[in-house]
N, C-alpha and C positions, 0 to 999 in steps of 0.2 A: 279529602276526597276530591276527586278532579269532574270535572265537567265535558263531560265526553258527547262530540260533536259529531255528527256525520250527516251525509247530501244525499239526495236521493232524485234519481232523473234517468232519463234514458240517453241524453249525450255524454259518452264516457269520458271523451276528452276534456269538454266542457266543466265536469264536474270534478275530475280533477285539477282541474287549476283553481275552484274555489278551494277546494281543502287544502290545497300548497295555500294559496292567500290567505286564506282563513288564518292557518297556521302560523303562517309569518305576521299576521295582523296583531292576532294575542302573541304571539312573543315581543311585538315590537313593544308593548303594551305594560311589560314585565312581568307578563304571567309565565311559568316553566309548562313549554309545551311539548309534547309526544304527536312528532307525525305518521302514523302507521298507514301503511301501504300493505295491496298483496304484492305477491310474487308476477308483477307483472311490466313489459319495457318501458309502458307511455310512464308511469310512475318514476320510476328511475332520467327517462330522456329529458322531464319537464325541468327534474332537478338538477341536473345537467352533473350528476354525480353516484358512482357505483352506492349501494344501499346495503347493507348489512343487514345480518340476522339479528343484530345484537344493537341496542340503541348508537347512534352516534353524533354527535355534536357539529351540525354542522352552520350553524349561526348562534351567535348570544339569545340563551333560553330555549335555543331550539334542538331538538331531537330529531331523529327521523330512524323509523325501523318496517322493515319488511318483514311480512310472515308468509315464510314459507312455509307450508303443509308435511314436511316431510321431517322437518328439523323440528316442527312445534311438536309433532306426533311422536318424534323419539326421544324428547325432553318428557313429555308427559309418559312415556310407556316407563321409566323409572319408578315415578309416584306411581302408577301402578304396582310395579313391584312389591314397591317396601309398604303400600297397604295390603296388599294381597299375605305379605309376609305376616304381616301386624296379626291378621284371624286365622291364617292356616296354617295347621303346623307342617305339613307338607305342600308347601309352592310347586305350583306349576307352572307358571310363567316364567319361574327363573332361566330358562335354557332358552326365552325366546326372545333376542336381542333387538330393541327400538331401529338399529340400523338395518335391519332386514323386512322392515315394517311398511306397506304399502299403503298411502294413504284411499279410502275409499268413498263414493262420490256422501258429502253433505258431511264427512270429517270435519276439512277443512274452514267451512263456516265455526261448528265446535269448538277449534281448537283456536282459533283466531278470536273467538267471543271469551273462550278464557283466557288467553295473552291478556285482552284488552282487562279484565276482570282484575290480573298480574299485578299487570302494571299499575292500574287505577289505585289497588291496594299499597305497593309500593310508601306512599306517600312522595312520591319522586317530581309529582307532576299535576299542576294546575288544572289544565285542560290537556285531552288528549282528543286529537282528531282522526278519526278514522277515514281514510278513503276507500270506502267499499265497492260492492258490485252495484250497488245504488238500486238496486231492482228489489221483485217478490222473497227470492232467497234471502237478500239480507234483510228485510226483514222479519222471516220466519229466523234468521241468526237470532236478532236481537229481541224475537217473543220467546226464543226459546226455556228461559227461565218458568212463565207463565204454562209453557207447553208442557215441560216435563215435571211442575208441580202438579200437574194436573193428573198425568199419569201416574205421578208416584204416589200420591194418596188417594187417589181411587183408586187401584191396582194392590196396593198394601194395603188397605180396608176389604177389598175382599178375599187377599190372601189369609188376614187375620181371622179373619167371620168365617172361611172354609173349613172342612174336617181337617184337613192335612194340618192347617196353621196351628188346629186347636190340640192335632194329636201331639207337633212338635213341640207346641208352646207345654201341655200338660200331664202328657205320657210320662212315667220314670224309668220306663223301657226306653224310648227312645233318645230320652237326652244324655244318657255314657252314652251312647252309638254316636250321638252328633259331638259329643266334647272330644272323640279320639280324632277327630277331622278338625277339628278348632279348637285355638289357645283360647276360649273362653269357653263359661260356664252356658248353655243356650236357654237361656230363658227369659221371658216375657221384657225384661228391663233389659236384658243385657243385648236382645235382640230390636228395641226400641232404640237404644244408644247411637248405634250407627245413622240406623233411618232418621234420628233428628237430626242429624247433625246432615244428612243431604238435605234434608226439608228443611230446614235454618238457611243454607248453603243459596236453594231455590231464592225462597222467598227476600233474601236480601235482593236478588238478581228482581225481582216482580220490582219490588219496592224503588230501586233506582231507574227502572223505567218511566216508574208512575211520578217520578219526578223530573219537572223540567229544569230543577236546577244543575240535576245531575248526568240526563240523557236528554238532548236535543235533537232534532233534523230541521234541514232547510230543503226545501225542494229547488232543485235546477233547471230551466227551460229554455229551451230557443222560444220564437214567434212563431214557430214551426208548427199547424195546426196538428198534426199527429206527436208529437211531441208534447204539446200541450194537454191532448189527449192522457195521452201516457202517465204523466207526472200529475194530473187532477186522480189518474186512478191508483196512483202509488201514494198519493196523498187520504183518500178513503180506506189504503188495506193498513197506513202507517196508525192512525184513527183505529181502526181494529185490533192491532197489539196490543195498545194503550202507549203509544209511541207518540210525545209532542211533537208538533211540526211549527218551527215559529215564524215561518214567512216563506216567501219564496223570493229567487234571485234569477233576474229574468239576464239569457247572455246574448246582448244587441248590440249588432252594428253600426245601427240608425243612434241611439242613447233614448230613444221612446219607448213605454211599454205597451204599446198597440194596443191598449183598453184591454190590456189583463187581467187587470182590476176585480173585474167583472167573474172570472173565472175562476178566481181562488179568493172572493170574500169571504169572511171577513179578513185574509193574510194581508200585510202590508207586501208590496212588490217592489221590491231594490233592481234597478237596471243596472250594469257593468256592462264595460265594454269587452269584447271579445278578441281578446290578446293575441298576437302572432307573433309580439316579438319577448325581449328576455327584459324587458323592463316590465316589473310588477308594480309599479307604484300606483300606477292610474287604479288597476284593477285594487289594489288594497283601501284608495281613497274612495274608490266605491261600493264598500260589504258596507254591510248592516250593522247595527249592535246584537251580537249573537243573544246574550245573556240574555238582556232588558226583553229583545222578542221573544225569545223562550218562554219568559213568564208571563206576556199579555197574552201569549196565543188561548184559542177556546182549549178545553180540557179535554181529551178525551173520551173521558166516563164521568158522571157529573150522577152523586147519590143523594135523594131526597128521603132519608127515613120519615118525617113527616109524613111525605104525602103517599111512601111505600111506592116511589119511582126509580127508575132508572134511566139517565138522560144519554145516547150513543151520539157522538159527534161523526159523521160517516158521509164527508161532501164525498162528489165522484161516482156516487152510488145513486140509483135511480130507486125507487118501492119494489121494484121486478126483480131486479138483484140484491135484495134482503131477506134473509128468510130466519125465522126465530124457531126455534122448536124447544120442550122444556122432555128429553125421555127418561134422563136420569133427576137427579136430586140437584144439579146445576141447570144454568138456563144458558144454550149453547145458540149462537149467532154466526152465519155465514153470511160473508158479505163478499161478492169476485169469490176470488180461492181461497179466501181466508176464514179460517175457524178460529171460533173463542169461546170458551167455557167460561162464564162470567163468575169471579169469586167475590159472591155477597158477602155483607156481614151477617152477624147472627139474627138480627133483626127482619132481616128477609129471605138469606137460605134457609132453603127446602120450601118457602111460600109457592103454592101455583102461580103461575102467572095470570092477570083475572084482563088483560088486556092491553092494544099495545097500536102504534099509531107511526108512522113515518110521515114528515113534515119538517119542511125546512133543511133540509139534511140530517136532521137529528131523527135518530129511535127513540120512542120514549115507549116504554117497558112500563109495566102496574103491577103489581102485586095485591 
C-alpha cells in the first residue's frame, strides 16, 4: 500500500510546486510515485507538460495523472451498471450512457477520492501524491469515508428497527413480490451481504486515515499574516477528520521562518525558497522527511479506556468555536464548519458524557 500525501494552504500556486517536489523528492529517492493533479492549467504549466487522464511516465519512478471529473464519472457509471445488473433482473440504467453524464457540484471530490483509492489498491505505487484544492472541501474529500460510515449505519439500523424493514425482512407475502425485482432470494442475510460489503469498503477508507503511515498532510504557508491565519485553521478542521498533519513548510523569500514557530507548535517548520524559475533542485534540497514527520506528529484522537477519555487534538480553534453535544447514541463535535460523529469503541459507546474541558488545544471528553 502506498503512502498517500497531500498540502493544504491557501497559496494555490505555492502549494503546488511542493507536491511537484515532493513528488520528484521520493521518486529521486527510489520510491514509485503517482503525481495526481486536477483538471486544472497551473498544474499542467508548472510541469511544463500536456497531462493525461491515464498515468504517464514522465521521469524515472515517476507518474503523473490528472482527474478529470467527467471521464472519472463515466469510467465509474459502467461499474454501476454491471452492479445494478448483478441484483436487478430488470436494469434500468442500461439505456443511460456515462458519456452523456454531467458531472454535479461535490462529484468530483468522490470520484477523485476513489481514483486515488484505485490506484493506491493497484499495488502500482509507493507513494501517491495528491495535489488538491488544499482547502475545507478536500478535506471533507478525504473525511469522507468516516462521513458516509456514519450514515450508513445509522440510517440502515433504523431502516432495520422500522416496520417497513421488519415487514420486508419477515413478511412471506412480500418477499416473491421483491425476488420478481431481484436475482436474489430478499432476506435478512441475503439483504446484510451487500451492506457489509459497503461497510468493509467505508471502514478500510476510516482506517487509512487514522493512519499516518498511510495518509499524511503538510500545511503550506507564506509569512503572509492572513495566510497564516488560514492554514492554522485548516490545520484544526484537518485534526477534526482525524487527518495527520506532520509539519508545515513555510514558502520564503527571506530563507527565515519569521517565529512561526510559535504558531504551529508543536509542528516542526521547514522554510523553502519560493521558486520563479524551472530549477527544482534548491526547492527539493529544502522539503522535510515526509514519512519520519508523519509519524512524530501529535495524533489526532488519542483514547484513554482507563481513565474513559477522550483526548481532540484541535489547534486553530479557540473554546468559542467548539461545541460537543452527545443527541444520538455517538458524541458529535463541531469545530469551524466541521462535524464528527466520534466512533468509540465498545468500551465507551453509548456511555454519556459525564464531562469535558478545552485546554491546550486539546478536547478532552470524560465518560
Amino acid at each position: 500500500m502506498a503512502l498517500i500525501l497531500t498540502f493544504l494552504g491557501k497559496s494555490g500556486i505555492a502549494r503546488t510546486k511542493i507536491a511537484i517536489a515532493a513528488a520528484k523528492l521520493l521518486a529521486s529517492q527510489g520510491k514509485r510515485v503517482l503525481l495526481a493533479g486536477l483538471a486544472e492549467p497551473t498544474f499542467q504549466i508548472l510541469l511544463d507538460t500536456p497531462i493525461a487522464t491515464d498515468p504517464q511516465q514522465i521521469a524515472p519512478n515517476l507518474q503523473v495523472v490528472q482527474f478529470q471529473a467527467s471521464v472519472l464519472l463515466e469510467r465509474n457509471w459502467e461499474e454501476v451498471k454491471k452492479l445494478e445488473a448483478q441484483y436487478l433482473r430488470t436494469p434500468i440504467f442500461k439505456e443511460v450512457y456515462g458519456q452523456e453524464l454531467v458531472a454535479l457540484p461535490g462529484m468530483d471530490s468522490a470520484l477523485a477520492l476513489n481514483a486515488i483509492r484505485e490506484y493506491d489498491a493497484s499495488g502500482k505505487y509507493d507513494a501517491i501524491v495528491f495535489d488538491s484544492t488544499g482547502d475545507s472541501s478536500a478535506l471533507r474529500m478525504l473525511g469522507m469515508p468516516e462521513s458516509l460510515s456514519w450514515y450508513f449505519r445509522r440510517f440502515r439500523q433504523l431502516f432495520i428497527n422500522s416496520d417497513l424493514g421488519k415487514t420486508i425482512s419477515e413478511s412471506p407475502l412480500i418477499q416473491p413480490l421483491i425476488s420478481t425485482f431481484f436475482n436474489i432470494n430478499w432476506t435478512a442475510d441475503n439483504f446484510a451481504q451487500p451492506t457489509n460489503q459497503v461497510n468493509n469498503f467505508l471502514e478500510k477508507g476510516k482506517a487509512a486515515l487514522a493512519d499516518p503511515k498511510r495518509i499524511a498532510a503538510f500545511l503550506v504557508t507564506t509569512q503572509d499574516p492572513i495566510d497564516v491565519a488560514s492554514t492554522r485553521y485548516l490545520w484544526g478542521s484537518a485534526q477534526q477528520i482525524g487527518l495527520t498533519v506532520g509539519g508545515v513548510i513555510l514558502v520564503s523569500s527571506s530563507g527565515t521562518n519569521a517565529n512561526l514557530s510559535e504558531d504551529f507548535t508543536p509542528l516542526p517548520v521547514s522554510v523553502v525558497p519560493d521558486l520563479s524559475t524551472s530549477d527544482w533542485q534548491p526547492l527539493l534540497n529544502a522539503l522535510p522527511n515526509f514519512e519520519a514527520q508523519a509519524l512524530q506528529a501529535p495524533q489526532p484522537i488519542e483514547i484513554d479506556l482507563h481513565n474513559r477519555q477522550v483526548r481532540l487534538f484541535l489547534p486553530g480553534f479557540d473554546k468559542k468555536q467548539v461545541k460537543l453535544t452527545q443527541y444520538g447514541p455517538e458524541v458529535t463535535i463541531e469545530a469551524g464548519d466541521q462535524r464528527r460523529n466520534l466512533s468509540l469503541p465498545p468500551a465507551l459507546s453509548g456511555r454519556p458524557v459525564t464531562g469535558a474541558k478545552f485546554q491546550s488545544s486539546y478536547l478532552v471528553i470524560s465518560f
